[in-house]
N, C-alpha and C positions, 0 to 999 in steps of 0.2 A: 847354397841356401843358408841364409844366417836364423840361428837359434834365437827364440826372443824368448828373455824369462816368462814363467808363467803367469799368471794374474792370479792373485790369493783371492778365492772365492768362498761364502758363506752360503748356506739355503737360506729362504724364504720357509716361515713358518706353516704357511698355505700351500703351496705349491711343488715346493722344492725347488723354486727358479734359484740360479746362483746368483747372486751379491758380489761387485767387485767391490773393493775397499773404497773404492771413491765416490760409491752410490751411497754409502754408509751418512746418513743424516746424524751431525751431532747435537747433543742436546748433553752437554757435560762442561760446560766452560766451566762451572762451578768448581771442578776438580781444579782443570790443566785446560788452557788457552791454546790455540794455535799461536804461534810467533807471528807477529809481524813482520812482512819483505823489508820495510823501511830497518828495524830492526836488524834483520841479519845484515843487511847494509850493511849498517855502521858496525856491527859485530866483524864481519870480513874485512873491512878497510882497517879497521883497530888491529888485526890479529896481522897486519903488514908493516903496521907502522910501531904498534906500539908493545916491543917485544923485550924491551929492556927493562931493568926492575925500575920500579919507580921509585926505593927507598933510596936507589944510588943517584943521587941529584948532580953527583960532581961532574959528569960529563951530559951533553946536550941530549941525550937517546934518553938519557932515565929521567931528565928533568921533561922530557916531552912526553912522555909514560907519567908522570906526578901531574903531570897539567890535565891532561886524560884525566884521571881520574878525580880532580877538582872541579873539573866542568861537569861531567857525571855529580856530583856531589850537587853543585849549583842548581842544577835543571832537578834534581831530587828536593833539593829542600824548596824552590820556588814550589812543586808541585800539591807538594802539602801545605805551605804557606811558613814552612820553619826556618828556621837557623841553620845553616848547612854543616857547620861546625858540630852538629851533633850525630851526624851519618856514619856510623860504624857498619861495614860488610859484610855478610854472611851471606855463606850457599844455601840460601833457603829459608822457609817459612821453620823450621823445623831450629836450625839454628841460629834464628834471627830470635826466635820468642824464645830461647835456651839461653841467648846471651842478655836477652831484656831481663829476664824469672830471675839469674843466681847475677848477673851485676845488680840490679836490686838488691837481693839478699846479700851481697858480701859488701855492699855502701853501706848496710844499715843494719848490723847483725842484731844489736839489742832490740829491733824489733820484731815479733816470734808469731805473727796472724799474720793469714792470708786469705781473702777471697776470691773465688771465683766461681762457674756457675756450671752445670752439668753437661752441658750443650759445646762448653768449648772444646777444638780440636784437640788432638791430643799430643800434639805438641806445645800446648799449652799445660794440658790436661795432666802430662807425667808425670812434668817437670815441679810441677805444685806437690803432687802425691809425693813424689823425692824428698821435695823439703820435708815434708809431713812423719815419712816412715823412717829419713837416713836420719836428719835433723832436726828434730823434735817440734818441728812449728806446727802448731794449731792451724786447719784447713777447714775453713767454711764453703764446701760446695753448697750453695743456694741453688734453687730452683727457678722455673720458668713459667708464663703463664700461656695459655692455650694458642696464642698466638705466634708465639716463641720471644717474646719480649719480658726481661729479666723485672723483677718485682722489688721498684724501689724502694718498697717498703721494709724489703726485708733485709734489703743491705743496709737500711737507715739501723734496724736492728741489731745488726752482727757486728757492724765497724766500731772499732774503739781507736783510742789513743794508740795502742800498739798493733794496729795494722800494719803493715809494710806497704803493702798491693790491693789492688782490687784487678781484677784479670775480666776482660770481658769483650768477646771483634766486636768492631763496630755494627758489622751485619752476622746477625746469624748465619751461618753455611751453610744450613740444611733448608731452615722457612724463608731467608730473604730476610727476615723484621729487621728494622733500624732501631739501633737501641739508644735512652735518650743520654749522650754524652754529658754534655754540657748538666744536667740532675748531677747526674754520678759524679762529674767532675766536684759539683760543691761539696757533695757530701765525701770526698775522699783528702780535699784541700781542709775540709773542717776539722778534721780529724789527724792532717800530716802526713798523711799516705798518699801514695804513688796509685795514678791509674795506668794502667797497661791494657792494650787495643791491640788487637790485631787488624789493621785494614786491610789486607789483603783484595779481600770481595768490594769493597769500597770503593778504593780508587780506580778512578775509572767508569764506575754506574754511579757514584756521587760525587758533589762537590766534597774536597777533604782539605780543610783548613785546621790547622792546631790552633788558629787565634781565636776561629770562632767554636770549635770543637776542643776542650783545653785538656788533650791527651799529655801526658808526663812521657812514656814511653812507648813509641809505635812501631809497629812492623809491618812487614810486606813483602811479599813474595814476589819475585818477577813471574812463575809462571803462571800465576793469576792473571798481570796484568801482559797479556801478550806479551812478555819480555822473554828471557832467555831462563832456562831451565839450571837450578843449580846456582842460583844467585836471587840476591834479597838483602833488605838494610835492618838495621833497627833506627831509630831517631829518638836519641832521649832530649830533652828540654833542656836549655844551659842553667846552671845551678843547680839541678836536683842531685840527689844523692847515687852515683850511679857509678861502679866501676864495671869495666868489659872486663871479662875472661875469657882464656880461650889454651888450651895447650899448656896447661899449668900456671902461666905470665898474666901478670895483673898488669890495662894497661889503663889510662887516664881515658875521661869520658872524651869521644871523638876521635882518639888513636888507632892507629890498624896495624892489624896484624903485617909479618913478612910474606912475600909470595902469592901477591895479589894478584888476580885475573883479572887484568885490566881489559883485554875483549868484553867480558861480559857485563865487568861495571861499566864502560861504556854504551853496551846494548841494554842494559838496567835503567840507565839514564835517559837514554829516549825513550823508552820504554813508558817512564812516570811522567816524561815530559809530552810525552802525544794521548796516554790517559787522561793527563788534566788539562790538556789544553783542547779536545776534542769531547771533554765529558756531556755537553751540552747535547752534540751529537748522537755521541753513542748511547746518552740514557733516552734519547725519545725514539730510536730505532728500536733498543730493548722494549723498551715501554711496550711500542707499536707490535710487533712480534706477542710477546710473552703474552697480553690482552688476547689476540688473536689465536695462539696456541690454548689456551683455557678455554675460550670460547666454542671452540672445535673441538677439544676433546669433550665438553659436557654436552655436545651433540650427541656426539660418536659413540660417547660412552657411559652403560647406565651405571648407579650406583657408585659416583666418587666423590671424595671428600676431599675440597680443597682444604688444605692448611694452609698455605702463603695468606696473608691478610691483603685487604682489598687496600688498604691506607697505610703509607709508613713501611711499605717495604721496600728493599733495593729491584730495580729493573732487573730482567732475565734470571730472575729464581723465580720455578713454580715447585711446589711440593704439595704430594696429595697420596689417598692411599685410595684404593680400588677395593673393593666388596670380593669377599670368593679368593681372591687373584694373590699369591703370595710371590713379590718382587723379586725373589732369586727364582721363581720359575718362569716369571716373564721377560726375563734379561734372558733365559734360557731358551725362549724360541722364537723371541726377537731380533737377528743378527743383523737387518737393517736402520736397527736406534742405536744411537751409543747414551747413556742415560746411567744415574747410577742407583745402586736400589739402597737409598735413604742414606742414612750416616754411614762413611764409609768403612768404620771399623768395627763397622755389624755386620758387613757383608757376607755370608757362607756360614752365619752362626744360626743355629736353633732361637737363639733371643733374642728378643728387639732389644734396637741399641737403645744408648742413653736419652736420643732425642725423642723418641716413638714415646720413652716412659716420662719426660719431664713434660712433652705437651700433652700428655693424657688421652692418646687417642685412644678408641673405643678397645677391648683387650681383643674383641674379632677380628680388629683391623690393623693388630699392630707391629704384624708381619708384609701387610700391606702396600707400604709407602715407599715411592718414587719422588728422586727430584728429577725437574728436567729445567735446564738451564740452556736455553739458545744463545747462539753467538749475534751480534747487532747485524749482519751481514747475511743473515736468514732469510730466504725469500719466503714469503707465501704460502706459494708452491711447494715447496717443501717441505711446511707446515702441513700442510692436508697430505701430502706423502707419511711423514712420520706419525700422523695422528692414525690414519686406514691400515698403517703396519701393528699400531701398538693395538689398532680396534681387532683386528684380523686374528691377533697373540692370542688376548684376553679370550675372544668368539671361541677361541679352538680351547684353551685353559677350561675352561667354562664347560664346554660340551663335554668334556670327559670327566668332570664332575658330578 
């Protein structure tokens, strides 16, 4: 008789029926993306072929590892519409917007302001404070307005001649809002300063062009964009003022580091190149879903408060907060949603985070707030599954209230 592992199983909030992990409806791409097949693809055929360094060009194995990763670079900067020459490496969202923040500051140290706005992740969000506390720069966090869109007004007000940055993704994380680049762009060119974007959320539910969208320094995380986990670029503009750092060593804008993972810049690369080449696709799939999932939950569910805005937000972000219902206890007896309860580094805190207090939501409800983020590939049906689960949570939260 052959032993078969077990199947990890959850209850059901209602019944105590068990939950295999694969009945698990997600509604969190906002965090982390499932990978792409096409993806691991080309990730597994790289890790056969392309196992030699690619700095060592003198023999045919490392110049075929340097091509690798120049094709990846190509299919990245077509993606965004840039100059490929400007694609420097990083494992992540985390150290992509780390190496964008202090190459900034070490291209331009006499200048000593910086903005950015209270909503941004916190890997943007640190690395600012760092300047602020280690290195004496002046730190304008601005605010946001009830929609979660940054108030140009008030950047028109804070930016001077000794700006360095203005910091700001192009979609909010939490509400979805598109924020307007191209404003901010003029007012940070007017002044000499550098914009910085995180697109992450972007590519992929938008078109992302630098030509029409005039980002200075962008970044992007692969495991946003269905790519591979542990990998992401930053893209600075040619001519700006920008040195990468990494490991002590200062290196020229465009230069990379030793000891590249050429697997994953390869699966990075298709990665940006099937987000921008299928965005047409995947944003009216989102579209069609995320409309659908609203619709249904304000059936299902009384008293909730969309925040997502109806115009000008990115596809598959919904955020909202529920009346009574505080989101760490409905994650808590919901094990058939995967979903996350608002910004994620408020999660398991007594406080609302930063996002809950910059859009001003009501102080009853601002413990409240859930995103739920579908994948394009969402049927329906699954939609009215995970709606009758989160209704089913709430029904039982509620009665014991």
């Amino acid at each position: 008789m052959i032993n078969k592992k077990p199947i990890h199983t959850m209850n059901s909030p209602d019944s105590g029926t068990p939950f295999s992990v694969a009945d698990v409806i997600y509604l969190d791409t906002a965090s982390r993306t499932r990978i792409d097949p096409r993806v691991i693809n080309a990730i597994s055929e790289s890790y056969l072929i392309h196992y030699s360094d690619p700095q060592n060009c003198q023999h045919l194995l490392g110049k075929q590892s340097a091509d690798a990763v120049l094709h990846a670079k190509l299919k990245i900067g077509k993606s965004i519409g840039g100059n490929p020459q400007g694609i420097i490496f990083a494992g992540g969202a985390a150290e992509a917007n780390n190496l964008a923040i202090f190459g900034a500051a070490r291209a331009a140290p006499e200048k000593r302001h910086i903005i950015t706005f209270e909503t941004e992740p916190p890997s943007v969000f640190a690395p600012c404070q760092l300047l602020e506390s280690e290195f004496g720069y002046k730190l304008s966090v601005l605010s946001i307005d009830s929609s979660g869109r940054v108030d140009n007004t008030e950047i028109m007000r804070c930016i001077t001649d000794d700006t360095l940055f203005v910091s700001v993704s192009c979609v909010n994380k939490e509400v979805g809002s598109l924020q307007d680049i191209p404003t901010i762009s003029s007012m940070t060119q007017t002044h000499g300063a550098l914009l910085h974007s995180d697109c992450s959320l972007a590519l992929g539910r938008i078109a992302v062009d630098v030509t029409q969208q005039p980002i200075d320094l962008l970044t992007v995380s692969g495991h946003k964009i269905h790519g591979p986990y542990g990998a992401g670029f930053v893209w600075a503009r040619p001519g700006i003022a920008f040195v990468a750092a990494s490991g002590g060593s200062k290196r020229p804008q465009g230069a990379q580091p030793c000891n590249l993972d050429v697997p994953n810049i390869v699966g990075l690369g298709v990665a940006a190149e099937l987000a921008s080449s299928e965005v047409g696709t995947t944003s009216a799939k989102l579209q069609k879903v995320t409309d659908y999932l609203k619709t249904r939950l304000c059936q299902a569910i009384n008293n909730i408060y969309i925040v997502t805005p109806e115009d000008g937000a990115a596809p598959g972000i919904l955020y909202l907060s529920i009346e009574d219902i505080e989101s760490n206890d409905l994650m808590s007896v919901v094990d058939g949603v995967a979903f996350s309860a608002g910004l994620a580094s408020s999660v398991g805190k007594a406080k609302p985070g930063r996002m809950s207090r910059a859009i001003s939501l009501p102080s009853e409800a601002s413990r409240n707030y859930i995103r739920l983020s579908p994948d394009k590939d969402l049927t329906l049906e699954s939609v009215d599954i995970a709606v009758a689960r989160l209704a089913d949570g709430i029904k039982m939260l509620r009665s014991k209230s």
